[in-house]
DOLOSE-184302 format. One record per residue (C-alpha): residue in one letter; y negated, x, z. Coordinates in pm, 1 decimal. Each point is the difference from the previous one (the first is absolute). Layout:
<recs>
<resn = A; yy = Y; xx = X; zz = Z>
...
</recs>
This chain:
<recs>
<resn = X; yy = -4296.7; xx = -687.7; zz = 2713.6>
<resn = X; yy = -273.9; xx = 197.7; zz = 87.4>
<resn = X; yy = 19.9; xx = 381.2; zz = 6.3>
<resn = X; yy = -13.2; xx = 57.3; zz = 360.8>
<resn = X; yy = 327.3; xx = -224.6; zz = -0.4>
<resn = X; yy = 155.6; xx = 189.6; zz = -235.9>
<resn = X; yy = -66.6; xx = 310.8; zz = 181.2>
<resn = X; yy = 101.3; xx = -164.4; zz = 325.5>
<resn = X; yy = 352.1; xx = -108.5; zz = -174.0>
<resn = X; yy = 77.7; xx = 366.8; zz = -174.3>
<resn = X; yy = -60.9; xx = 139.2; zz = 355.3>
<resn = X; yy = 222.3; xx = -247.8; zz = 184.0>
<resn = X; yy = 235.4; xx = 61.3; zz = -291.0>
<resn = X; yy = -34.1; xx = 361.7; zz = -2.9>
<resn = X; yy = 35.7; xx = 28.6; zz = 369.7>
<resn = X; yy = 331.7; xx = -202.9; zz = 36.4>
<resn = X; yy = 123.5; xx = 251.5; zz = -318.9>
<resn = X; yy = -77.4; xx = 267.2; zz = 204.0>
<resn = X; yy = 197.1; xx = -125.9; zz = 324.4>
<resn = X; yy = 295.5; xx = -68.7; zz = -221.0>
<resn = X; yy = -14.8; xx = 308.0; zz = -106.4>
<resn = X; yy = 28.2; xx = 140.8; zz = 296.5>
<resn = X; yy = 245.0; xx = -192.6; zz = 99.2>
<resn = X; yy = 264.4; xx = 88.2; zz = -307.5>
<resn = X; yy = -105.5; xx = 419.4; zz = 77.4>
<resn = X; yy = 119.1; xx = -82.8; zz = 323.1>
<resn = X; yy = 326.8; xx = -140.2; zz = -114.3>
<resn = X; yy = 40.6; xx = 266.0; zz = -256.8>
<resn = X; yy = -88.7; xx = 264.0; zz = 265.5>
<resn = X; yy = 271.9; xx = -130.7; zz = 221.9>
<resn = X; yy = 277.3; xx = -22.1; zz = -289.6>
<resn = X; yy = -70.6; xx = 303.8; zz = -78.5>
<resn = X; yy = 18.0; xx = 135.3; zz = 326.6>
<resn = X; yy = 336.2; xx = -162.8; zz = 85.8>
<resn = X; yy = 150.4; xx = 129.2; zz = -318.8>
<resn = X; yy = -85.4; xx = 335.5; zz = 72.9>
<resn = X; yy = 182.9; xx = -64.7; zz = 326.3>
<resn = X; yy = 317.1; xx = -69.3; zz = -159.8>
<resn = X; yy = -18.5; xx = 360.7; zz = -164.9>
<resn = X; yy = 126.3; xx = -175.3; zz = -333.1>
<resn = X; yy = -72.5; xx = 365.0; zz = -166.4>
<resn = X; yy = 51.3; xx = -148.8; zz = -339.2>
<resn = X; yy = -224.7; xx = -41.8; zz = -333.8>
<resn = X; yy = -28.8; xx = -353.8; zz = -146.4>
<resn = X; yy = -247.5; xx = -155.0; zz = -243.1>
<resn = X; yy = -4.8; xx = -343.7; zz = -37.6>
<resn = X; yy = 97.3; xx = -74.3; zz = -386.7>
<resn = X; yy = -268.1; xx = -260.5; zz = -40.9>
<resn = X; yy = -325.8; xx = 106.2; zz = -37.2>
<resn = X; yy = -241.8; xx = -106.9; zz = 217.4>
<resn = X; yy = -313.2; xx = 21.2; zz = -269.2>
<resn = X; yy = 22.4; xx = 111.8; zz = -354.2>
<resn = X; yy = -395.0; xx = 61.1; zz = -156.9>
<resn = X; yy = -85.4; xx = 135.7; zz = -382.6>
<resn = X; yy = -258.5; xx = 206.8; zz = -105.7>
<resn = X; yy = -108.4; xx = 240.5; zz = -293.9>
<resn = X; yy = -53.6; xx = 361.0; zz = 18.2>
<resn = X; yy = -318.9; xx = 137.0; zz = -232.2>
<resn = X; yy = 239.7; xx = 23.3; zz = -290.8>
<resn = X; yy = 94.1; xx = -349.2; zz = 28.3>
<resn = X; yy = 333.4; xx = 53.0; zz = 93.4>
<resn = X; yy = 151.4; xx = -255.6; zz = 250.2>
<resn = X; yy = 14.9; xx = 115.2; zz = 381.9>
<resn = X; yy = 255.1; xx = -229.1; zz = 216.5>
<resn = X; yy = -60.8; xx = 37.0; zz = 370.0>
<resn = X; yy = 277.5; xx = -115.0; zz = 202.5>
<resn = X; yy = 24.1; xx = -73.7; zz = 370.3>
<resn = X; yy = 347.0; xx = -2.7; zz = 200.5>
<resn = X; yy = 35.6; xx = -95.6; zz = 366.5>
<resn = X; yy = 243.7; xx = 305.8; zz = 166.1>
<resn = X; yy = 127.1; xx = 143.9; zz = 295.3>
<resn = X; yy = -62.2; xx = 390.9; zz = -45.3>
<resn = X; yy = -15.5; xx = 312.0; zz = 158.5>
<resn = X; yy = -400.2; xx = 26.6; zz = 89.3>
<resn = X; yy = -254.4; xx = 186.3; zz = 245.4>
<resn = X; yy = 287.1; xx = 102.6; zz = 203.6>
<resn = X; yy = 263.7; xx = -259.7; zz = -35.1>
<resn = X; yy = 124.8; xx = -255.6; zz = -134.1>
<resn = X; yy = -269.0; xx = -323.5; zz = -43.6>
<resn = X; yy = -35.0; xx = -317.7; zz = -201.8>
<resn = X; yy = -233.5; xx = 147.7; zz = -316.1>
<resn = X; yy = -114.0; xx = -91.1; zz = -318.1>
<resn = X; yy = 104.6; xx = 182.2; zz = -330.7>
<resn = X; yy = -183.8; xx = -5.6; zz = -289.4>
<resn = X; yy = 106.8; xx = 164.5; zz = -292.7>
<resn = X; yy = -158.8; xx = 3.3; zz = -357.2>
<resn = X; yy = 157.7; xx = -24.3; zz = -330.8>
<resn = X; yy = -260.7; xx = 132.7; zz = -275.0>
<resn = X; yy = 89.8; xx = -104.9; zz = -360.4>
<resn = X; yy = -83.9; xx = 357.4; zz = -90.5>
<resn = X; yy = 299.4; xx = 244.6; zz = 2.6>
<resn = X; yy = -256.0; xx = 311.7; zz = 43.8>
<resn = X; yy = -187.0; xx = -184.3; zz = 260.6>
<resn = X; yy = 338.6; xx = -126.4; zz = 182.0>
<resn = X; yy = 101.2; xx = 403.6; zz = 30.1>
<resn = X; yy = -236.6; xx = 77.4; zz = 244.7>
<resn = X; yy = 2.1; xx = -277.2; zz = 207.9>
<resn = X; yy = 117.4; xx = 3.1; zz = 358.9>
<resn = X; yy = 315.9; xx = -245.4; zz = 65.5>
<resn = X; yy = -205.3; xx = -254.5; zz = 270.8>
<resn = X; yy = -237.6; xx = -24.2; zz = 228.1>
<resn = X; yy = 80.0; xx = -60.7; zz = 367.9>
<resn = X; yy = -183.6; xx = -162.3; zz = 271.5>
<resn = X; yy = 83.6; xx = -187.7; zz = 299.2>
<resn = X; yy = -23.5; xx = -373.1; zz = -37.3>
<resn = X; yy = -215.2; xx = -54.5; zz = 249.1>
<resn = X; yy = -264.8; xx = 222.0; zz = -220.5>
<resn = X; yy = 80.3; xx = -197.1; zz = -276.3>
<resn = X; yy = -236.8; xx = -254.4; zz = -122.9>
<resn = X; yy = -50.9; xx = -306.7; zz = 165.6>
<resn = X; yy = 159.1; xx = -247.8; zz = -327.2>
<resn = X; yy = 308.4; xx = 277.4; zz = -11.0>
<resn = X; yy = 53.4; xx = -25.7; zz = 391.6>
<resn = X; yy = -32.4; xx = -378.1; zz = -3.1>
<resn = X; yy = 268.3; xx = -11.1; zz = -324.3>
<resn = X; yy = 226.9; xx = 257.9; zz = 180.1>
<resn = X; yy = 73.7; xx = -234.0; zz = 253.3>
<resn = X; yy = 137.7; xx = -274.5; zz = -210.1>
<resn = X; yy = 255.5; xx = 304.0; zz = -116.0>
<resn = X; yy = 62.9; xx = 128.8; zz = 361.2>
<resn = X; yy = 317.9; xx = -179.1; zz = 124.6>
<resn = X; yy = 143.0; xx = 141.9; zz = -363.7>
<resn = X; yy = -85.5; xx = 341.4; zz = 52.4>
<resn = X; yy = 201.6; xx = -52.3; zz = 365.6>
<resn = X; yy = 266.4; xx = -124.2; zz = -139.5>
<resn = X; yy = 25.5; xx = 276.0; zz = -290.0>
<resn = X; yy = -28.6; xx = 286.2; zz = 255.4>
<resn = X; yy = 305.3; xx = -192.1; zz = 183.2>
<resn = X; yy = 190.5; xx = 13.3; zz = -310.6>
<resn = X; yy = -61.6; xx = 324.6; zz = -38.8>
<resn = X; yy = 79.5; xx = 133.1; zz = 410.8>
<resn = X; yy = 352.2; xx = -228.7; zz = -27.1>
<resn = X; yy = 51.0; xx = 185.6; zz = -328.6>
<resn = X; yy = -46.1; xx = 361.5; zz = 122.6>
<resn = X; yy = 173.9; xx = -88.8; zz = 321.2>
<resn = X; yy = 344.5; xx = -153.2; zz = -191.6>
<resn = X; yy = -20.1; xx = 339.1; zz = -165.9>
<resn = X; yy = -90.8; xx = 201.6; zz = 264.8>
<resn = X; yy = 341.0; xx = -164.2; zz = 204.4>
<resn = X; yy = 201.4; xx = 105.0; zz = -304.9>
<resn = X; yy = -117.5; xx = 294.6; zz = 42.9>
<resn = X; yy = 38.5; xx = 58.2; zz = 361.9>
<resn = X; yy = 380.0; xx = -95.4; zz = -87.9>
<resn = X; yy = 37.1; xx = 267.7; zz = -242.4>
<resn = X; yy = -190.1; xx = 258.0; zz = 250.6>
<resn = X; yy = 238.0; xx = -122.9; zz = 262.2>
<resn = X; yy = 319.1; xx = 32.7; zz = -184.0>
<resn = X; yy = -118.3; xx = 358.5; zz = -104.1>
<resn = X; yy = -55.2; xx = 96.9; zz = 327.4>
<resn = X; yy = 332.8; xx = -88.7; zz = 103.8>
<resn = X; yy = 177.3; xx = 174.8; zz = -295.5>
<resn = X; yy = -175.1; xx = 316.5; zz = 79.9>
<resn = X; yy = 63.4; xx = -16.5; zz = 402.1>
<resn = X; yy = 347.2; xx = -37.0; zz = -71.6>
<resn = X; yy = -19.8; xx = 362.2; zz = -204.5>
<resn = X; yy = -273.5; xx = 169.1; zz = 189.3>
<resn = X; yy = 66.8; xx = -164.9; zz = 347.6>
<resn = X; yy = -259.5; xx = -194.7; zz = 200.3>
<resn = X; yy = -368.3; xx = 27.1; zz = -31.6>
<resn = X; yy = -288.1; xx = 98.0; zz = 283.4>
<resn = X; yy = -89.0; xx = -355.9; zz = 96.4>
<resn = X; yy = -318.4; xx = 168.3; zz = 137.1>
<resn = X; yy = -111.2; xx = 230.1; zz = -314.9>
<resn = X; yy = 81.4; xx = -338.8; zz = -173.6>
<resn = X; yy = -233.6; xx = -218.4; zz = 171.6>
<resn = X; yy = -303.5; xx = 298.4; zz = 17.1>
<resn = X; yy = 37.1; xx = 14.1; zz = -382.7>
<resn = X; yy = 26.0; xx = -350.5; zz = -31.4>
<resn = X; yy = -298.9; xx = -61.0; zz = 219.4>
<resn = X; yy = -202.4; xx = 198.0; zz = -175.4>
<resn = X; yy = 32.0; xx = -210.7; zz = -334.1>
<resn = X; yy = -30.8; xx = -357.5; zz = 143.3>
<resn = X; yy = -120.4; xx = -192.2; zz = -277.5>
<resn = X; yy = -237.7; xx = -229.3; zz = 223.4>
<resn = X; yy = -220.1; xx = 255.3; zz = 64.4>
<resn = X; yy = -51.4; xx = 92.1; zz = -401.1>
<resn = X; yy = -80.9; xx = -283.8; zz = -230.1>
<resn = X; yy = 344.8; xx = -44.3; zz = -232.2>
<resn = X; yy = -47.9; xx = -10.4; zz = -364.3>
<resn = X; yy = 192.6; xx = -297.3; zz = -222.3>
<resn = X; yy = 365.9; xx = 2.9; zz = -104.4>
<resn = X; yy = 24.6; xx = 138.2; zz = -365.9>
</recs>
């Protein structure tokens, strides 16, 4: 092949990279979106990680990047993100590092975004695990609340259904993002 084929194939190839590309950011855009409709509220990192690359610092010590797909608290809200954190085989260098870095996945590089979406469906079903888990314990809860309640109305007589709902109004949970079940 001549070069002006080659240059002809890498910009057909290029171009139909670039459309699928597109393509998946608009798919991740609208998962995203939709899960921030459901007002999950809730922390999870998938346990898998997405990329895992090793490097050396000056002193030769070993630097291991790794990459996590998650569903965290981010520019406002809660988004599908990539955490990266970095694990320095030098204790005095490890001390001053911060925990992870954060960005949205869609800001992520293109090879992350396109292996995040092999890991997708698992992330969903993780965060379900985790909303039927708070929610079992957040019904045993409400029992205990509710039994309370009665004990107490039977001693102190009946409460101000109005007061009641103002104050519980004002601490509905789908307006603030809820933190995980310890």
């Amino acid at each position: 092949m001549t070069i002006n084929e080659e240059l002809y194939r890498l910009g057909n190839s290029a171009r139909r990279l670039n459309d699928g590309s597109d393509q998946l950011n608009r798919s991740i855009a609208a998962i995203d979106s939709l899960l921030g409709r459901l007002m999950i509220g809730l922390d999870y990192v998938h346990p898998r990680p997405l990329s895992e690359h090793t490097t050396y610092d000056a002193s030769g010590k070993r630097v291991i990047e790794i990459s996590y797909l998650a569903y965290l608290k981010l520019k406002g809200g809660y988004r599908l993100a990539l955490k990266t954190v970095k694990v320095l085989e030098s204790r005095s260098a490890a001390a001053g590092q911060i925990p992870g870095d954060l960005i949205t996945l869609l800001e992520a590089p293109r090879r992350l975004r396109y292996r995040a979406i092999e890991q997708l469906p698992e992330l969903v079903m993780g965060l379900a695990e985790q909303v039927e888990d708070m929610l079992g314990a957040m019904e045993r809860r409400v029992g205990i609340a509710n039994s309370l309640v009665a004990h107490l109305e039977q001693i102190a007589g009946p409460t101000d259904m109005n007061e009641t709902h103002r104050a519980a109004e004002s601490a509905t949970s789908h307006r603030r993002q809820t933190l995980p079940a310890l």
